[in-house]
C-alpha positions as CSV (number, residue, x, y, z in Angstrom):
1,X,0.0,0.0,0.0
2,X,1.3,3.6,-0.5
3,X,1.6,6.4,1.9
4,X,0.3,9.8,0.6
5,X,3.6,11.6,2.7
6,X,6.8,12.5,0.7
7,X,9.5,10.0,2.2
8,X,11.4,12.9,4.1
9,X,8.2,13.3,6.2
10,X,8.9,9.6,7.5
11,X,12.0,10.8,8.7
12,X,11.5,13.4,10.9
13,X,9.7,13.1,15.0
14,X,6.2,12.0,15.3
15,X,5.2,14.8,16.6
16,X,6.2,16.9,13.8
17,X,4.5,15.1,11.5
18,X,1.2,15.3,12.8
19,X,1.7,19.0,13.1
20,X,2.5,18.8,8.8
21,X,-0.6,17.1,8.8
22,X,-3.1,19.2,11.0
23,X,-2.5,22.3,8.6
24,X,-3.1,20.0,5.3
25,X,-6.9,20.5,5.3
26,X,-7.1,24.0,5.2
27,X,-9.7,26.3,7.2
28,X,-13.6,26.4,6.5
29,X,-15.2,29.5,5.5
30,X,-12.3,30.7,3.3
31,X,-13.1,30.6,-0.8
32,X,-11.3,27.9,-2.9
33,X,-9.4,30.4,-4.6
34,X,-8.3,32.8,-1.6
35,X,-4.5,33.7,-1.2
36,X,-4.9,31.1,2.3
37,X,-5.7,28.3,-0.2
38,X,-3.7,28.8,-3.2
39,X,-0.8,29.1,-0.3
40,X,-2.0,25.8,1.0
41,X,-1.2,24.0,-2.2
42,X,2.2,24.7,-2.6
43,X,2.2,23.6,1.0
44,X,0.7,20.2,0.2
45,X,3.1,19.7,-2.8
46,X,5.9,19.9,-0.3
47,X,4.6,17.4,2.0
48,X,2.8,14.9,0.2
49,X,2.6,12.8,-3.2
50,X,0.2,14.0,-5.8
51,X,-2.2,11.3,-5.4
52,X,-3.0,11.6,-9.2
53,X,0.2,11.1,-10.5
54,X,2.2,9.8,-7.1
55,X,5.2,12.0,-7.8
56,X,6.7,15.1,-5.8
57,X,5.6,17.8,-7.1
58,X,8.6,20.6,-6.8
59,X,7.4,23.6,-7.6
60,X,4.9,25.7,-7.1
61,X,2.9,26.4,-10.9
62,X,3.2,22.5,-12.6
63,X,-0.1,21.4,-13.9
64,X,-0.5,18.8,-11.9
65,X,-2.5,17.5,-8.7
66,X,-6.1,18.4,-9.5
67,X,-7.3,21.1,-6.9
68,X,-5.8,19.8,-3.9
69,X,-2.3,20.0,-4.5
70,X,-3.0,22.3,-8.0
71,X,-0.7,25.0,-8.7
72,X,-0.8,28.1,-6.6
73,X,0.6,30.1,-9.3
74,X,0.0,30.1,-13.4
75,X,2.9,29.8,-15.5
76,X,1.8,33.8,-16.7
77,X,2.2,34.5,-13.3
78,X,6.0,33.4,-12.4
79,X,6.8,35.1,-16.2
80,X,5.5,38.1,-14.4
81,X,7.8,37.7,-11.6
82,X,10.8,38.1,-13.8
83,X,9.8,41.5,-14.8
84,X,9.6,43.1,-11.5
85,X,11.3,43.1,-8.0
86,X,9.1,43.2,-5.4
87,X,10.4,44.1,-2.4
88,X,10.3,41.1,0.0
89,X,12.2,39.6,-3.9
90,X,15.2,41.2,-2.9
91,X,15.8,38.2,-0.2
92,X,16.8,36.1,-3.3
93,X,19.8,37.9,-4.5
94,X,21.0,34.7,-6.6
95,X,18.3,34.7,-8.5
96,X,19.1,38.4,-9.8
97,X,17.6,38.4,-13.8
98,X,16.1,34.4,-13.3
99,X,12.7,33.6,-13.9
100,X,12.0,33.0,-10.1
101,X,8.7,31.5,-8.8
102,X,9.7,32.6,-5.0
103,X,8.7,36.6,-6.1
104,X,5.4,35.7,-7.1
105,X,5.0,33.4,-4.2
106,X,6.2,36.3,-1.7
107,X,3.8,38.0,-3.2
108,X,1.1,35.3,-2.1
109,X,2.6,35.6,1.2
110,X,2.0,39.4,1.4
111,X,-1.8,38.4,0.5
112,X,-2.1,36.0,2.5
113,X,-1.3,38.4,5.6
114,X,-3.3,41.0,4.2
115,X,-6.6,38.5,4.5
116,X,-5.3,37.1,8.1
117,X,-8.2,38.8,9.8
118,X,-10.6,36.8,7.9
119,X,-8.8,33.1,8.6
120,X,-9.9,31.3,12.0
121,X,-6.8,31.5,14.5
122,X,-6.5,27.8,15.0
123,X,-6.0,27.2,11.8
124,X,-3.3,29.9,11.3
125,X,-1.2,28.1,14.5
126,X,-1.6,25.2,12.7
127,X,-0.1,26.9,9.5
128,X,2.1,28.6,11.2
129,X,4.2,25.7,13.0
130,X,4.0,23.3,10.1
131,X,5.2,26.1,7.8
132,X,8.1,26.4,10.6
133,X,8.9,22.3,10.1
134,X,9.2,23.0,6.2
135,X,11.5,25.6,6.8
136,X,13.8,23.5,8.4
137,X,13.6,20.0,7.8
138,X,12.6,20.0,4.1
139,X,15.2,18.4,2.2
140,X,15.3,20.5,-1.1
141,X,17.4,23.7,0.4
142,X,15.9,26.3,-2.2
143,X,12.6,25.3,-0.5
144,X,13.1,24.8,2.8
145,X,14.8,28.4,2.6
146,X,12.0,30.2,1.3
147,X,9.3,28.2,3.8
148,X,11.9,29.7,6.4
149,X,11.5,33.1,4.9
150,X,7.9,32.7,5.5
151,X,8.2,31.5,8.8
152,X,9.9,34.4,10.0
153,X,7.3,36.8,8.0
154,X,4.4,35.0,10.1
155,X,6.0,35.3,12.9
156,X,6.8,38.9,13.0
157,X,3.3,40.2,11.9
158,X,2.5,38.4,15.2
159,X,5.4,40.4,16.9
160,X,6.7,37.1,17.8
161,X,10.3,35.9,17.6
162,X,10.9,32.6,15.5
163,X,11.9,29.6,17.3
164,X,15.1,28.0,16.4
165,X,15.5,24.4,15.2
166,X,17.0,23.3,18.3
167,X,14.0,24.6,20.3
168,X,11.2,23.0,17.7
169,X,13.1,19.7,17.8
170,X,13.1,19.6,22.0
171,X,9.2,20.8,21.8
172,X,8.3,18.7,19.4
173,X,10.9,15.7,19.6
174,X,8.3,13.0,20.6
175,X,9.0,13.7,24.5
176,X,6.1,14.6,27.1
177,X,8.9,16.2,28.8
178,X,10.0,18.6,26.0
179,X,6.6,19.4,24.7
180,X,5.4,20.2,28.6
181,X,8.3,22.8,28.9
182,X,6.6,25.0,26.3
183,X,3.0,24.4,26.9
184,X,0.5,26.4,28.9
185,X,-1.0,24.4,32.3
186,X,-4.8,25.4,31.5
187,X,-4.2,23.3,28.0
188,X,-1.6,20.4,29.3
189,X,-4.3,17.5,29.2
């Protein structure tokens, strides 16, 4: 039987992958084509298979995966992103003059913040800390940079400050212990 998780997922704690899995669904109330779900796919295409076609899908604007893990972005789209530098762009400094799809993505991002009022909380948590997983522990570097990028941009429009990969792995390392030392007593059990 196959498993609907890119191998990588296997690989990491437990704990971590349930959080992956908790923000797959998405939140209710939000329109298919909001900037929350067309962010969502590219998320799914980093964690699991495109069940149509069982391969990784590696980039954010392939035709493939039906609605569920469908592009977030149209190929018209990352052309676009060539022609412009937006300014969150100028992150990507190696990819000065390349047809890039992290600007148009960013861009997403930028949306995405814009409509956060309008997405339930517990779903953006969810979001939030698997986005933080991807961003370190994806195994494609390009990606799991630019899921970092957007970790840290979540984060700060929360006024937050980013936990480090040391402190995720002893919250979330498959240990009552570790996950107790960061949790709140009125939701412990």
């Amino acid at each position: 039987m196959a498993i609907v998780t890119q191998a990588w997922v296997g690989e990491i704690p437990l704990m971590q992958q349930t959080v992956l899995l908790t923000a797959i669904r998405g939140p209710d109330g939000v329109s298919k084509y909001n900037s929350c779900k067309m962010l969502l796919r590219w998320y799914r295409r980093c964690v699991l298979l495109s069940a149509l076609d069982k391969k990784v899908l590696t980039d954010p604007y392939a035709r493939n995966g039906g609605s569920f893990t469908g592009p977030s972005m149209s190929v018209d789209n990352e052309d676009a992103a060539k022609l412009h530098m937006p300014t969150f762009g100028a992150a990507y400094p190696e990819a000065h003059d390349q047809l890039d799809w992290r600007f148009t993505m960013d861009e997403l991002v930028g949306h995405y913040l814009k409509d956060a009022d309008a997405i339930p909380h517990h779903f953006q948590m969810h979001f939030l800390h698997a986005i933080e997983i991807l961003g370190y522990k994806h195994p494609r570097r390009h990606i799991a940079e630019w899921w970092q990028r957007v970790y840290i941009r979540l984060v700060h429009s929360l006024h937050l400050h980013p936990e480090t990969e040391a402190e995720l792995d002893r919250r979330l390392g498959d240990t009552r212990e570790g996950w107790l030392e960061r949790a709140d007593v009125a939701t412990v059990d």
